[in-house]
C-alpha positions in Angstrom: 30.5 -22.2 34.1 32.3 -18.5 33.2 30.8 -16.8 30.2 33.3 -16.1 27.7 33.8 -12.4 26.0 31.6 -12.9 23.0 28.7 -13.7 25.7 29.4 -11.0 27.6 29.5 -8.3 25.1 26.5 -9.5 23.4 24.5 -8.7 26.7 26.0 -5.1 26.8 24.7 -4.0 23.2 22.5 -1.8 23.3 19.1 -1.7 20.5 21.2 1.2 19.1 24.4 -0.9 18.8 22.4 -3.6 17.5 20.4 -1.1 14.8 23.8 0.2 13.7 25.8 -3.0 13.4 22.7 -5.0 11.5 22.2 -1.2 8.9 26.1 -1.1 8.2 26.1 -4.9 7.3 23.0 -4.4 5.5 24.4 -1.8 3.4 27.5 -3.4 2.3 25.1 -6.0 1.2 23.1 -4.4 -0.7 23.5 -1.2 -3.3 22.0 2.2 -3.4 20.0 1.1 -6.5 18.8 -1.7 -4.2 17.5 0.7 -1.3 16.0 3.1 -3.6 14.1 0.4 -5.5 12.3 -1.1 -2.3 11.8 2.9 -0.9 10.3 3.7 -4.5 7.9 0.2 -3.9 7.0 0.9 -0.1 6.1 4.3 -0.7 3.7 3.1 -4.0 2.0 0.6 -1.6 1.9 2.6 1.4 -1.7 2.3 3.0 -3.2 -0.5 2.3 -0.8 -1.9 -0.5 -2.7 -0.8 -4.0 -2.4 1.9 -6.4 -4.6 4.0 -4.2 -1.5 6.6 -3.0 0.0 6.8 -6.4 -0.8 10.4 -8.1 -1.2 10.7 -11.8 -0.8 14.3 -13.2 -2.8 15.3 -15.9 -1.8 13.7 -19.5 -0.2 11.0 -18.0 -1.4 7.8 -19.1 -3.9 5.4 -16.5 -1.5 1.8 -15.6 -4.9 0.3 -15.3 -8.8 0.6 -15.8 -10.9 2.1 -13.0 -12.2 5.2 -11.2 -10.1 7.7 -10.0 -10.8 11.3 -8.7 -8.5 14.8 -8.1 -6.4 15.1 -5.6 -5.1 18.1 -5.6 -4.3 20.7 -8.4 -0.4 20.6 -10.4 0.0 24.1 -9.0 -0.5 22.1 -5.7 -3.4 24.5 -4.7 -6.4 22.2 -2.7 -9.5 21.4 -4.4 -12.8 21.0 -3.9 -13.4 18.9 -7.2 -14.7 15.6 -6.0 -15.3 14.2 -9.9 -14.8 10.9 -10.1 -14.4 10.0 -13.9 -13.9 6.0 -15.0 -10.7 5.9 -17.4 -9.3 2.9 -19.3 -5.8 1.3 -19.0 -3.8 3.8 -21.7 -6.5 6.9 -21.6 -4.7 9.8 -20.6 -5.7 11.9 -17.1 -7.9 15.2 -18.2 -7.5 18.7 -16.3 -9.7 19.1 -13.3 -13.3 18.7 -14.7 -14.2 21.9 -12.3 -11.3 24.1 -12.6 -9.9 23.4 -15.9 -7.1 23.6 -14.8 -3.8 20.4 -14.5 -4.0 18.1 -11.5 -2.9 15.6 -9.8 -5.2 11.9 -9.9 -5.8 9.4 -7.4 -7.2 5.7 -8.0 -10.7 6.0 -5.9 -11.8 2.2 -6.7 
């Protein structure tokens, strides 16, 4: 039985040709909002899919009760402050206990 053309060109596509053709109908689908909503929610969850990746800069407010610690400090210089302090949903993030100084929090538990 002869393979007609639609056969034939689907074995010829490369995984390039097949990447291209499935992102270009995927972005008429879809809007820019769309794309930058699930890129905003992926890069939130990265890791292991909590809060754990998500920074908090000193005086923002805690989404939820629980330990967090300093990640780095808000003039992005490394620290060696390995404080962790327990804060309430609402409390607001304090300086770096050692350095006084703004930083940046991660959720440690």
């Amino acid at each position: 039985m002869a393979k007609n053309n639609n056969q034939i060109n689907k074995q010829k596509m490369s995984y390039e040709e097949a990447g291209r053709k499935g992102g270009e109908t995927t972005s008429q689908k879809y809007s820019q909002e769309h794309f930058e909503n699930i890129g905003q929610k992926g890069g939130s969850n990265s890791g292991n899919g909590s809060m754990t990746n998500k920074q908090y800069k000193t005086g923002e407010k805690a989404p939820e009760s629980g330990k967090y610690k300093v990640y780095q400090l808000a003039n992005r210089n490394n620290t060696k402050d390995n404080t962790e302090i327990n804060l309430n949903e609402g409390d607001q993030f304090p300086p770096s206990p050692s350095e006084n100084e703004a930083a940046y929090w991660v959720k440690s538990s």
